[in-house]
C-alpha positions in Angstrom: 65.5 -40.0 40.4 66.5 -37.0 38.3 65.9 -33.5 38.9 64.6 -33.3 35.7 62.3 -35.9 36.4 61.2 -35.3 39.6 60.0 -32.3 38.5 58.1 -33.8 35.4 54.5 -33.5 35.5 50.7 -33.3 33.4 47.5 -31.6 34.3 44.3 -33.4 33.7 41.9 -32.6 30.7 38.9 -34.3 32.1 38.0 -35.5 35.3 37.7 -39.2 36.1 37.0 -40.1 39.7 39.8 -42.8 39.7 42.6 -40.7 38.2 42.4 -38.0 39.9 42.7 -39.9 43.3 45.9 -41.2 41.9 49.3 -39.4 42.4 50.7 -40.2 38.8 47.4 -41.1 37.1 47.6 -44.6 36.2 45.8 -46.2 39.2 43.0 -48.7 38.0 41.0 -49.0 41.6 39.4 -46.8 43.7 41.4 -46.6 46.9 39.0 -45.4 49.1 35.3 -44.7 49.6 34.8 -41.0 48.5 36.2 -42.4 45.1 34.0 -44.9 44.9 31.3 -43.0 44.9 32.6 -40.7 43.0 32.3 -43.4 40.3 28.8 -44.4 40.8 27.6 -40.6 40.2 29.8 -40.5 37.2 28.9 -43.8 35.8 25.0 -43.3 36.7 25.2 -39.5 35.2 23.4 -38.3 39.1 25.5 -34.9 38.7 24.7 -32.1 36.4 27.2 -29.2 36.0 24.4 -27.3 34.2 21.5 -28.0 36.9 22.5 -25.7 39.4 20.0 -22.1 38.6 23.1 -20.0 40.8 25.5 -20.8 38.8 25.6 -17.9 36.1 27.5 -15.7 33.3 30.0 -16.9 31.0 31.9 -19.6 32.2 35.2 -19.0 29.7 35.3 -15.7 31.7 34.9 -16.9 35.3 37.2 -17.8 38.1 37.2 -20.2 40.9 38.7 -18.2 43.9 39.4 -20.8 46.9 41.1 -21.1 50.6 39.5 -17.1 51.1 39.0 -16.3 54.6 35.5 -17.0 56.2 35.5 -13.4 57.1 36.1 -11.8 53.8 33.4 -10.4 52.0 31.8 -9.6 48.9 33.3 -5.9 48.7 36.3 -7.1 50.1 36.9 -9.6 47.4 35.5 -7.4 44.5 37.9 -4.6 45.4 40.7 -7.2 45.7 39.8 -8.9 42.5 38.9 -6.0 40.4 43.0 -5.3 39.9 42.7 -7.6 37.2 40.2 -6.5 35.3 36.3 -5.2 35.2 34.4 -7.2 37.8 30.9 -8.3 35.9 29.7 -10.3 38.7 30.9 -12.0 42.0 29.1 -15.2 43.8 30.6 -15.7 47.2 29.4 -19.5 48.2 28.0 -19.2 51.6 26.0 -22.6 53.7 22.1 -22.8 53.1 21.4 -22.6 56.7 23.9 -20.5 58.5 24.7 -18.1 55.7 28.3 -18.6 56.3 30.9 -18.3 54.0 32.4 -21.6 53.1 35.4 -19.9 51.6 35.5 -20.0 47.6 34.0 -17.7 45.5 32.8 -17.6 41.8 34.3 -13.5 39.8 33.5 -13.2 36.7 35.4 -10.7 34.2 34.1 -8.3 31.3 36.3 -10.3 28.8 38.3 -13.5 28.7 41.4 -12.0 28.3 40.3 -10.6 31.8 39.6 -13.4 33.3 42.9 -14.9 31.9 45.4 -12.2 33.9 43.5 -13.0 37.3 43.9 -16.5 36.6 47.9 -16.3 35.8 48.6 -12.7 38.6 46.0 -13.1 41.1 47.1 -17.4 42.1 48.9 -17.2 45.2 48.2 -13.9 46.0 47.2 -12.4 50.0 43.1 -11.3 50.6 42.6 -10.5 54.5 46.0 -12.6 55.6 45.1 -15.6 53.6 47.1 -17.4 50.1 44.0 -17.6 47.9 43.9 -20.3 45.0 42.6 -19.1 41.4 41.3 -21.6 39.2 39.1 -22.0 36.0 35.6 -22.8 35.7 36.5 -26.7 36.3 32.6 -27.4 37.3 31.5 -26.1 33.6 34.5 -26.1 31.2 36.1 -29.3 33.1 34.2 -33.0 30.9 33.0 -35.1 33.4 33.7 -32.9 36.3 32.6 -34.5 40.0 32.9 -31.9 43.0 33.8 -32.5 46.6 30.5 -33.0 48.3 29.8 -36.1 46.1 33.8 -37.8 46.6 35.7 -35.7 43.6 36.9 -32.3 43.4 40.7 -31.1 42.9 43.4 -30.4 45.4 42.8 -31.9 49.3 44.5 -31.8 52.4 47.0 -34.3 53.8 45.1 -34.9 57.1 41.9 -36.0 55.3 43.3 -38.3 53.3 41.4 -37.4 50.3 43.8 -35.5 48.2 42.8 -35.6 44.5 45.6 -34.8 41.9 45.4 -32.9 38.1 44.7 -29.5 39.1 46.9 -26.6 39.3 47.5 -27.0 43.0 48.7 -30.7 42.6 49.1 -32.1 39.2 50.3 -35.6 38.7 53.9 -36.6 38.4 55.1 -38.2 35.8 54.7 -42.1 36.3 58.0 -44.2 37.2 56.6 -47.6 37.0 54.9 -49.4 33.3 51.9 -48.0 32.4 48.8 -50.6 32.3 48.0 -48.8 28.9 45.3 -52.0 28.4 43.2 -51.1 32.3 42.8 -47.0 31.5 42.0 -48.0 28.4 39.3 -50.3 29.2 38.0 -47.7 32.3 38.4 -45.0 29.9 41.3 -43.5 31.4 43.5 -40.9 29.5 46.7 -41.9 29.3 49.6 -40.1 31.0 51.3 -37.5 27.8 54.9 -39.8 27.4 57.8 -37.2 26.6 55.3 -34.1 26.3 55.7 -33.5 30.7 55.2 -29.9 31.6 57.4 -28.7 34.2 56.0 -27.8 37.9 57.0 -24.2 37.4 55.0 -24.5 34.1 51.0 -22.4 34.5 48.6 -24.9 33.0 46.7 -22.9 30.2 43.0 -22.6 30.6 40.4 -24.1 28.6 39.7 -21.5 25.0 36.4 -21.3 23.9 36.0 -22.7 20.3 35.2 -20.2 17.7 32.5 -20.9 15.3 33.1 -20.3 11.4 31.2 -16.9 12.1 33.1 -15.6 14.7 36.1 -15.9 12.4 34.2 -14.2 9.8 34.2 -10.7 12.2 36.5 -8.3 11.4 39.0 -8.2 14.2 38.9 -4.3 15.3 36.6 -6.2 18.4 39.9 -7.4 19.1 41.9 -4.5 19.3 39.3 -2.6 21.2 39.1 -4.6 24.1 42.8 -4.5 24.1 42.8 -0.8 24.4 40.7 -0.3 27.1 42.4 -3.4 28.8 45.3 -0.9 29.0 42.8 1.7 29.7 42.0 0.3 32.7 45.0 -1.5 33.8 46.1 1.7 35.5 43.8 2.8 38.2 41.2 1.7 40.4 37.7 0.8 39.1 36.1 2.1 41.9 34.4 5.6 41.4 34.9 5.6 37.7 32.8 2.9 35.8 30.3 5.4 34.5 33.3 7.4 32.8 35.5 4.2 31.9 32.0 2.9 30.0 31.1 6.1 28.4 34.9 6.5 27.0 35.2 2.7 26.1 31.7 3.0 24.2 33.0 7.0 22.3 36.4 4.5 21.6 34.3 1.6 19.9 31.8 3.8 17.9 35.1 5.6 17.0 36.9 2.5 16.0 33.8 1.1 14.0 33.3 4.5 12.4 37.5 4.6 11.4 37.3 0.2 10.5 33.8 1.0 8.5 35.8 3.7 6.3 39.1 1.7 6.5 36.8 -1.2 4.8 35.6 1.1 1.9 38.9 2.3 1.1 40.1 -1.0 0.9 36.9 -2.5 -1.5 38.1 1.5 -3.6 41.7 0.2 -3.9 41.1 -3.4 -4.4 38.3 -2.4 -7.4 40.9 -0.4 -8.9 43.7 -2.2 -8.6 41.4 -5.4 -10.2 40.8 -3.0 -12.8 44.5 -2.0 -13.9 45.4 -5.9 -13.4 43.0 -6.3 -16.1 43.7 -3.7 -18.3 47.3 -5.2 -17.9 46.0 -8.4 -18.8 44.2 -6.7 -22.0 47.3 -5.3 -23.2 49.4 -7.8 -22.6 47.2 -10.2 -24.2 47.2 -8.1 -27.6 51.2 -7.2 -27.3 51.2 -11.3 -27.1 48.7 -11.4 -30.5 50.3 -8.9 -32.5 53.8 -10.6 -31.5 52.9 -13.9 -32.6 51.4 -12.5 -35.6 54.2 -10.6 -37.1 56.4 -14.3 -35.8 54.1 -16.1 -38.4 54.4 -14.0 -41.1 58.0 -13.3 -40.7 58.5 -17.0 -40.9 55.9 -17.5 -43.3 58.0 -15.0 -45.7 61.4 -16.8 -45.0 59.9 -20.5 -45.8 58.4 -18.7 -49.1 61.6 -17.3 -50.2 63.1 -20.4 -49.0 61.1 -22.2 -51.0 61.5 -20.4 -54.1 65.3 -20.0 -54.0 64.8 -24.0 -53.7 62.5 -24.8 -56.6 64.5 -21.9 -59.2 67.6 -23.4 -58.0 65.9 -27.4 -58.7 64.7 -25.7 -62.8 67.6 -23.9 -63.6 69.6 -27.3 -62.4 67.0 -29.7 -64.4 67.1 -27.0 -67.6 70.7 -27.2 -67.7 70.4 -31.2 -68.0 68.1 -31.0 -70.7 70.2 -28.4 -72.8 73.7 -30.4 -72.1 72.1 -33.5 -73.1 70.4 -32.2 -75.9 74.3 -30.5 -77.0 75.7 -33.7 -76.0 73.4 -35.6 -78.5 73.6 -33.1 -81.6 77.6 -33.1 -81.3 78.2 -36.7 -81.2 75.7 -37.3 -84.3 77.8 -34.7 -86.3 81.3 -35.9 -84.6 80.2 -39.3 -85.9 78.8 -37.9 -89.7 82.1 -36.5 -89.8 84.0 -39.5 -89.2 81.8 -41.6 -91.7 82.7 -39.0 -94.4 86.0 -39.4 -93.3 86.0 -43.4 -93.4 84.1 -43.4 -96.8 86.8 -40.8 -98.2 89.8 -42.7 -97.0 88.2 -45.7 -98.3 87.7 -44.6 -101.7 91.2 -43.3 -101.7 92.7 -46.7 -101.4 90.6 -48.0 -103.5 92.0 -45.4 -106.5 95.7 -46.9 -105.2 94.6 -50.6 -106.0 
């Protein structure tokens, strides 16, 4: 097998029990019993992402935080995760009875662009001597998502023999025998992307939240703000200074409204007068157009007149000189032919004398 290939993998879009216990996603059977009933709470709907009342805030600005140390704590983990970004709130998973930490955690950002630089800086990084995992909000954003207590989940261990493939920490490889394109279908499998493989080294995107014909409608200086005090903010510590960091952020956005609001007016000012000279342009160019194809006609008019009257003299003078030729034609021959009958009668009584 290639390098290239070996190398070759796809992250899952949505969760299905049977795929995801399958190293290259094309399995068609469960192959043990946490899959299996994984499927029957899938196919029976028993799990609902939404149902839990703990799990809160926006999810396209949440990350999943996993294999944290069962002694780390909340201020531990916020001061640790607030290198990112502003830290809006933090859910540290803990057992019902025991109030243990089970060792995953739920931080959720100001803004999603937030959320998105923990999810591609803070993977794989060291909290109280342990490699954390950062994820996205798979139990929310992820269709048909199954977790771990109920046989689904991402990612595994080796030992337990439940590893589950299509997350970030194990995606699937990219298949080396047929694919039974006929089976997912019918189970309602995606198929595996042919020629469109990511590579391992590759970072899986997150899900994007989809914008409504009214958020497109917004100007875009919400945009811009939040990218300032992202830069703001990417410098020092959070800790000690959110009062001052919130009161300069909100001075900044009344600011930037205030500078857009009068930007916007200008802009209507320029674009009414500049609608007014293109139709004053219009105006003139339309009567330069009239006047044009006015003095056109008449100028041609004038030349088919004369035209015209050169033709019809030229057609009398031509039919007049007819006339008067035939009319000279006619009186000469009558007298050239009197002429000769005086002549005949003359020479006739001449010889008549002679006899």
């Amino acid at each position: 097998m290639s390098g290239s290939r070996a190398n070759a993998v796809f992250y899952a879009e949505s969760y299905h029990p049977i795929q995801a216990g399958s190293i290259d996603g094309t399995d068609t059977l469960p192959h043990d019993n946490a899959v299996y009933r994984a499927l029957l709470c899938s196919s029976a709907g028993l799990y609902d992402p939404f149902g839990d009342p703990k799990v809160i805030g926006d999810p396209y600005c949440t990350v999943f935080v996993g294999h944290l140390n069962h002694l780390t704590t909340e201020d531990t983990l916020h001061k640790a995760m607030s290198k990112y970004g502003r830290v809006k709130s933090l859910r540290l998973v803990r057992h019902i009875v025991t109030g243990a930490s089970r060792g995953y955690a739920f931080v959720e950002y100001e803004t999603e662009r937030e959320m998105r630089r923990a999810y591609e800086d803070a993977h794989h990084s060291m909290i109280d001597d342990c490699e954390i995992i950062v994820d996205y909000n798979r139990q929310q954003l992820m269709p048909g998502w199954i977790p771990r207590r109920l046989g689904g989940g991402i990612g595994g261990k080796k030992e337990s023999g439940q590893l589950r493939f299509g997350g970030r920490e194990r995606p699937f490889r990219a298949p080396l025998r047929p694919i039974p394109l006929d089976d997912l279908k019918r189970l309602g499998i995606p198929p595996p992307p042919e020629g469109r493989y990511m590579s391992r080294f590759q970072v899986p995107p997150p899900p994007r939240r989809k914008r409504s014909n009214m958020d497109r409608e917004e100007p875009s200086h919400r945009g811009s703000s939040m990218d300032r005090e992202d830069r703001y903010h990417k410098g020092g510590s959070i800790d000690g200074e959110e009062h001052s960091h919130e009161g300069s952020s909100v001075d900044r956005e009344d600011h930037h409204h205030k500078r857009s609001s009068m930007e916007w007016v200008d802009w209507e000012e320029h674009s009414h007068r500049r609608s007014s000279i293109d139709k004053r342009s219009s105006i003139d160019r339309e009567e330069r157009f009239h006047k044009r194809s006015s003095s056109d006609r008449e100028v041609r008019f004038h030349k088919r007149s004369s035209t015209d009257w050169e033709e019809r003299s030229d057609k009398r003078s031509f039919i007049h000189g007819e006339e008067r030729f035939h009319s000279r034609s006619s009186m000469d021959w009558e007298e050239h032919s009197h002429k000769s009958s005086m002549d005949w009668e003359r020479h006739s009584q001449k010889r008549h004398r002679q006899y």
